[in-house]
C-alpha beads as a LAMMPS data file, in Angstrom:
LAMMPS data file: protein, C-alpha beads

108 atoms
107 bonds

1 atom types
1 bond types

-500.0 500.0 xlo xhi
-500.0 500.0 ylo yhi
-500.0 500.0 zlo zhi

Masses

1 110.0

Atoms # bond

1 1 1 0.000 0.000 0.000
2 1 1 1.582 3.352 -0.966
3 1 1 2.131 5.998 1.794
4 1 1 2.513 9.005 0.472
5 1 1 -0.118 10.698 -0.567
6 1 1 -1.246 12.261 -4.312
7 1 1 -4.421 13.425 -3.011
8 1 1 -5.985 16.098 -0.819
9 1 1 -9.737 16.074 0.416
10 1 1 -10.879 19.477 2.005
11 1 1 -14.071 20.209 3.841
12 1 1 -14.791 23.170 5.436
13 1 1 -17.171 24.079 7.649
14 1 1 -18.396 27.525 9.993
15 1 1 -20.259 27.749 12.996
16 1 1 -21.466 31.372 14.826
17 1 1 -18.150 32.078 16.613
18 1 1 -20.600 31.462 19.851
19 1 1 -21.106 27.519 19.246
20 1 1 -17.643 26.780 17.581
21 1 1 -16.191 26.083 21.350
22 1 1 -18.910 23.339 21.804
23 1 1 -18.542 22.073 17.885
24 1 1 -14.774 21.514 18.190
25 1 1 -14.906 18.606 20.042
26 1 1 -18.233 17.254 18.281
27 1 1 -15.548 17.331 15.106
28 1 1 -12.772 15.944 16.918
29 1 1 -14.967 12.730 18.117
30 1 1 -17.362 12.397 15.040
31 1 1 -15.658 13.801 12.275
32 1 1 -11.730 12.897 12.109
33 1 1 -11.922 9.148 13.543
34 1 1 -12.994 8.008 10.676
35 1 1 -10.921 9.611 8.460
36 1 1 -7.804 8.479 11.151
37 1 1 -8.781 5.032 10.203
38 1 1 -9.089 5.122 6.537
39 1 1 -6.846 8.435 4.982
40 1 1 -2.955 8.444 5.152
41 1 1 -3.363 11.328 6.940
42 1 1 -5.801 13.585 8.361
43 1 1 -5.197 17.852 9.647
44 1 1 -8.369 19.525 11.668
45 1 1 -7.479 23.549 11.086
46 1 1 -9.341 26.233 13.005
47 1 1 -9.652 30.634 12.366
48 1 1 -12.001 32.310 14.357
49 1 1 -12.778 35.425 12.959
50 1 1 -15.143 38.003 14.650
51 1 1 -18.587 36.433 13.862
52 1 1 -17.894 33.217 12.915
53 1 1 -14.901 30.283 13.196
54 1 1 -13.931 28.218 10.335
55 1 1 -13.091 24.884 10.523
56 1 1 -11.214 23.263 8.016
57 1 1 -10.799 19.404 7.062
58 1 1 -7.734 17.871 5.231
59 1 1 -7.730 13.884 4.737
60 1 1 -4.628 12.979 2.411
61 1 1 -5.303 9.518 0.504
62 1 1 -2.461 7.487 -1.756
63 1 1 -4.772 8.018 -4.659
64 1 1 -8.692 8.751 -6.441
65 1 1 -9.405 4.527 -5.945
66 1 1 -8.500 5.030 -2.319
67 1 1 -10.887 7.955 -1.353
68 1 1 -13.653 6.828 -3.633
69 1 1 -13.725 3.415 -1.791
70 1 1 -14.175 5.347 1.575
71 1 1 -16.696 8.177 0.296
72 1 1 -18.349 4.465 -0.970
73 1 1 -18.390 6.046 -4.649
74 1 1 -18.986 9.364 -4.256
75 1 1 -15.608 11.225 -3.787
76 1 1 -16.906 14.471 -4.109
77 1 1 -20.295 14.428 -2.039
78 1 1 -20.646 15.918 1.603
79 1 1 -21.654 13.721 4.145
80 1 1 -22.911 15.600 6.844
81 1 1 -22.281 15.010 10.772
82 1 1 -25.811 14.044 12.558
83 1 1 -25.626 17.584 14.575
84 1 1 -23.909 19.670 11.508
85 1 1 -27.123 21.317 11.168
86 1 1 -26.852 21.802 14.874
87 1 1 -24.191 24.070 14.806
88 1 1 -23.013 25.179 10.873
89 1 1 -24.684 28.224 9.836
90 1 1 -24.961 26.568 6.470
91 1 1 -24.364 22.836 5.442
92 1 1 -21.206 22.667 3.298
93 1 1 -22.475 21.619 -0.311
94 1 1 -18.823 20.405 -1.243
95 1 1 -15.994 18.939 -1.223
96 1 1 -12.766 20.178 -2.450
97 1 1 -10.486 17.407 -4.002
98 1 1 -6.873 18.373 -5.251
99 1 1 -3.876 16.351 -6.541
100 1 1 -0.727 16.945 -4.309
101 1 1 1.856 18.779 -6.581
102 1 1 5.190 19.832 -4.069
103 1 1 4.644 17.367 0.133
104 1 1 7.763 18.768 1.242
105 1 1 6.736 18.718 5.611
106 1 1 9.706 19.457 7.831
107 1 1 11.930 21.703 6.188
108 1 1 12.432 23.138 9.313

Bonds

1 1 1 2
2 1 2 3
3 1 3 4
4 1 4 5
5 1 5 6
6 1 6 7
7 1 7 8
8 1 8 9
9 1 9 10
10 1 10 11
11 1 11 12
12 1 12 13
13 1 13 14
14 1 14 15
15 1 15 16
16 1 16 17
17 1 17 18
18 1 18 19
19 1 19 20
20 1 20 21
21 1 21 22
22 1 22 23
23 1 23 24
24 1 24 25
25 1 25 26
26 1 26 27
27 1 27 28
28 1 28 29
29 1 29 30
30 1 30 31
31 1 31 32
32 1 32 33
33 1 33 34
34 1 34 35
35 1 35 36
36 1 36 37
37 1 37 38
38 1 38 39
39 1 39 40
40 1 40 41
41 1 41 42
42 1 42 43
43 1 43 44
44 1 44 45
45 1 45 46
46 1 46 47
47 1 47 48
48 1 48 49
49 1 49 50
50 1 50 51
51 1 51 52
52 1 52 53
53 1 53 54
54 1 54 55
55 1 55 56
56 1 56 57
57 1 57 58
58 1 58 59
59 1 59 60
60 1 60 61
61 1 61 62
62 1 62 63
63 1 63 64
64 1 64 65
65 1 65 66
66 1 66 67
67 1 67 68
68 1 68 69
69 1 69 70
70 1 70 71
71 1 71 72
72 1 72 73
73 1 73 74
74 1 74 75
75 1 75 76
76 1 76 77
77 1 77 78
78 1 78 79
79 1 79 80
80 1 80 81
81 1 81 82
82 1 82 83
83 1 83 84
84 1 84 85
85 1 85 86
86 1 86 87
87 1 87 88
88 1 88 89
89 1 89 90
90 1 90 91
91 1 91 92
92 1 92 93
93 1 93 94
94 1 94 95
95 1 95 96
96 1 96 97
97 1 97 98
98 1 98 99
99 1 99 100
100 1 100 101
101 1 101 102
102 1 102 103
103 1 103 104
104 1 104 105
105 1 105 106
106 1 106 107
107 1 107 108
């Protein structure tokens, strides 16, 4: 099985800067265990800005076969947390998927 990745997989995802404490950890437990299972690799990135917090997904798979077998055939399809409508102000309605061009991690 390769190990380093060619592809990228970004969700993102805002809550009212109010909630985002309390949907954190929601993420954390529902969101990126899966992904920590499956993906090569997985980053959970968080801005709060003054309104509103943005949380950002990025799984890293060895290739399109690999993430399409987890998504179960649809690579590019959201699937939604049971409380995302809980806490997002609006239900992502994609998925970002890029091919890794430079992985150069630890320069420094």
């Amino acid at each position: 099985m390769p190990t380093k990745p060619t592809i990228a997989r970004i969700w993102r995802g805002r809550p009212r800067r109010d909630v985002a404490d309390a949907y954190e950890p929601y993420l954390r437990a529902e969101g990126i265990p899966p992904l920590e299972k499956t993906a090569l690799g997985v980053q959970l990135l968080r801005e709060d800005r003054d309104a509103e917090t943005w949380f950002t997904t990025i799984s890293y798979w060895a290739d399109m076969q690999a993430m399409t077998a987890f998504t179960k055939g649809e690579p590019t399809k959201v699937h939604h947390l049971d409380r995302d409508a809980e806490f997002l102000i609006e239900l992502p309605e994609r998925i970002d998927i890029h091919r890794i061009l430079v992985d150069r991690q630890g320069l420094r």
